[in-house]
C-alpha positions in Angstrom: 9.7 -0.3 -10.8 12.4 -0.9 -12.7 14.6 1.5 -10.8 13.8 -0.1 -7.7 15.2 -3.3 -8.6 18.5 -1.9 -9.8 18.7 0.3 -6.5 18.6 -2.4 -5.0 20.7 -4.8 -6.4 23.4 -2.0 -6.4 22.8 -0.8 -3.0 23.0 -4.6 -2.1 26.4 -5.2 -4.0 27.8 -2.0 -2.8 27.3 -3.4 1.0 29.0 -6.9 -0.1 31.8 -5.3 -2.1 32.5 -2.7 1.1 31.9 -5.2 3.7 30.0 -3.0 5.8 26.0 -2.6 6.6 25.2 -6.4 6.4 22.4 -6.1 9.5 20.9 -2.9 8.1 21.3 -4.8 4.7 19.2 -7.3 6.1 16.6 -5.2 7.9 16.3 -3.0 4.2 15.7 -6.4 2.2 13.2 -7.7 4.8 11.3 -3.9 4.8 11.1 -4.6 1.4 10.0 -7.5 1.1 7.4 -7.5 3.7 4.8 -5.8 1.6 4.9 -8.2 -1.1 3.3 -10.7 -0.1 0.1 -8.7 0.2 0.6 -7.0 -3.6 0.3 -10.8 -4.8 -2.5 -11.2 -2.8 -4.4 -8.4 -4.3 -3.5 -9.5 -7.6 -5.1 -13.0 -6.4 -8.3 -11.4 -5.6 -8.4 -9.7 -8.5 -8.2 -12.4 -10.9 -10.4 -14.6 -8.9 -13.0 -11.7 -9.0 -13.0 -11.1 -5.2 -11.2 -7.7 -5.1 -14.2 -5.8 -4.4 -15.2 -6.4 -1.0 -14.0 -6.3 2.7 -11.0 -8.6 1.5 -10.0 -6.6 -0.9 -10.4 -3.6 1.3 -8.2 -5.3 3.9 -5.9 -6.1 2.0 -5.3 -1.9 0.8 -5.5 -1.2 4.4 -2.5 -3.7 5.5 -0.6 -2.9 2.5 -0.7 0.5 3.0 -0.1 0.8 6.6 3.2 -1.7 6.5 4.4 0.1 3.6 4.1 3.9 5.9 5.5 2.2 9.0 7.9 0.2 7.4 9.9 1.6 4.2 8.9 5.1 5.5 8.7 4.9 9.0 11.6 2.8 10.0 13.5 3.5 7.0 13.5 7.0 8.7 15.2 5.7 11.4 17.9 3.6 9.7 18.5 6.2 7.3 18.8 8.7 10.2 21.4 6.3 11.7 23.7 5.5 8.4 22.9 8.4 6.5 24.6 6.4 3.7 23.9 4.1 0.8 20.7 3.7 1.9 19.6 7.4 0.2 18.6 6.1 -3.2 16.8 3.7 -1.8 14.8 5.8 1.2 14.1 8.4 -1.7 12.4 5.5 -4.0 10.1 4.9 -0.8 8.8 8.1 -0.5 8.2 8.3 -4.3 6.4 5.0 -3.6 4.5 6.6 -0.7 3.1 9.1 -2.9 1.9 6.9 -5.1 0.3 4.6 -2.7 -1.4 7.6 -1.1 -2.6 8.9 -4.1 -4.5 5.8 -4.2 -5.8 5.4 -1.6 -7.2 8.8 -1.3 -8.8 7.6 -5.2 -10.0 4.7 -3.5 -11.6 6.0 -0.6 -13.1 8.6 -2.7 -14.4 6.4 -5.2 -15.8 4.0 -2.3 -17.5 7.1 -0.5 -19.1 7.8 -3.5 -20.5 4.8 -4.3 -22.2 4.8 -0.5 -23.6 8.1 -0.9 -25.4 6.7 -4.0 -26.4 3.5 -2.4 -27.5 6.1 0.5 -29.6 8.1 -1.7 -30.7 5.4 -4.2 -32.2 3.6 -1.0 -33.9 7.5 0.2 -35.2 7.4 -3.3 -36.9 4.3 -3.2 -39.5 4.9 -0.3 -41.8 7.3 -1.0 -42.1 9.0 2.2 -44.3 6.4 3.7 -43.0 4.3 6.1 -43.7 1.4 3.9 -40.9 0.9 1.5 -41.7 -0.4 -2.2 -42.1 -3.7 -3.1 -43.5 -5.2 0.6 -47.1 -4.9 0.9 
């Protein structure tokens, strides 16, 4: 994380101190910032004990289709255009995709699991009558 804040700040000060890039400056600080909003909203959920549920889900799903259409997607495309200063900073995105697809992928798993035990827990508890336990 760290070494995305000093990206950054360097790729920022390198724009200022060549006094070129100022729009695609812009548009890189706005990509970047776009997702955050939804990181401190998972945090939020998590301390309020809410995470786990079709909020929390939501708030995966959003994060991690802005992050793919935004750093990687239309960084793509400005990076294809400057092919630049804007390297570091398109590399740290990808390195940051991985991550957040290597959770999700967890996530999914681990939510797919926990259905197909729900699934067969609730299989289990009938006992091949129609009739399920506990109703009479």
């Amino acid at each position: 994380m760290l070494a995305h804040h000093v990206a950054s700040i360097a790729g920022i000060l390198l724009a200022l101190a060549l006094g070129k890039s100022g729009c695609e400056t812009c548009a890189v600080i706005f990509g970047s910032e776009l997702t955050n909003p939804l990181l401190q909203g998972r945090w939020f959920l998590r301390q309020l004990g809410r995470y786990d549920g079709a909020l929390g889900d939501a708030v995966d799903v959003l994060f991690v289709a802005l992050f793919a259409t935004v750093r990687v997607g239309l960084g793509s495309v400005l990076f294809y255009r400057e092919m630049a200063g804007g390297a570091v900073m398109y590399a740290l995105a990808w390195v940051f995709m991985v991550d957040i697809a290597r959770f999700a992928v967890k996530k999914s798993r681990a939510k797919y699991k926990r259905w197909a035990e729900n699934r067969r827990s609730d299989r289990d508890k009938t006992d091949g009558c129609s009739e399920k336990i506990g109703e009479k």
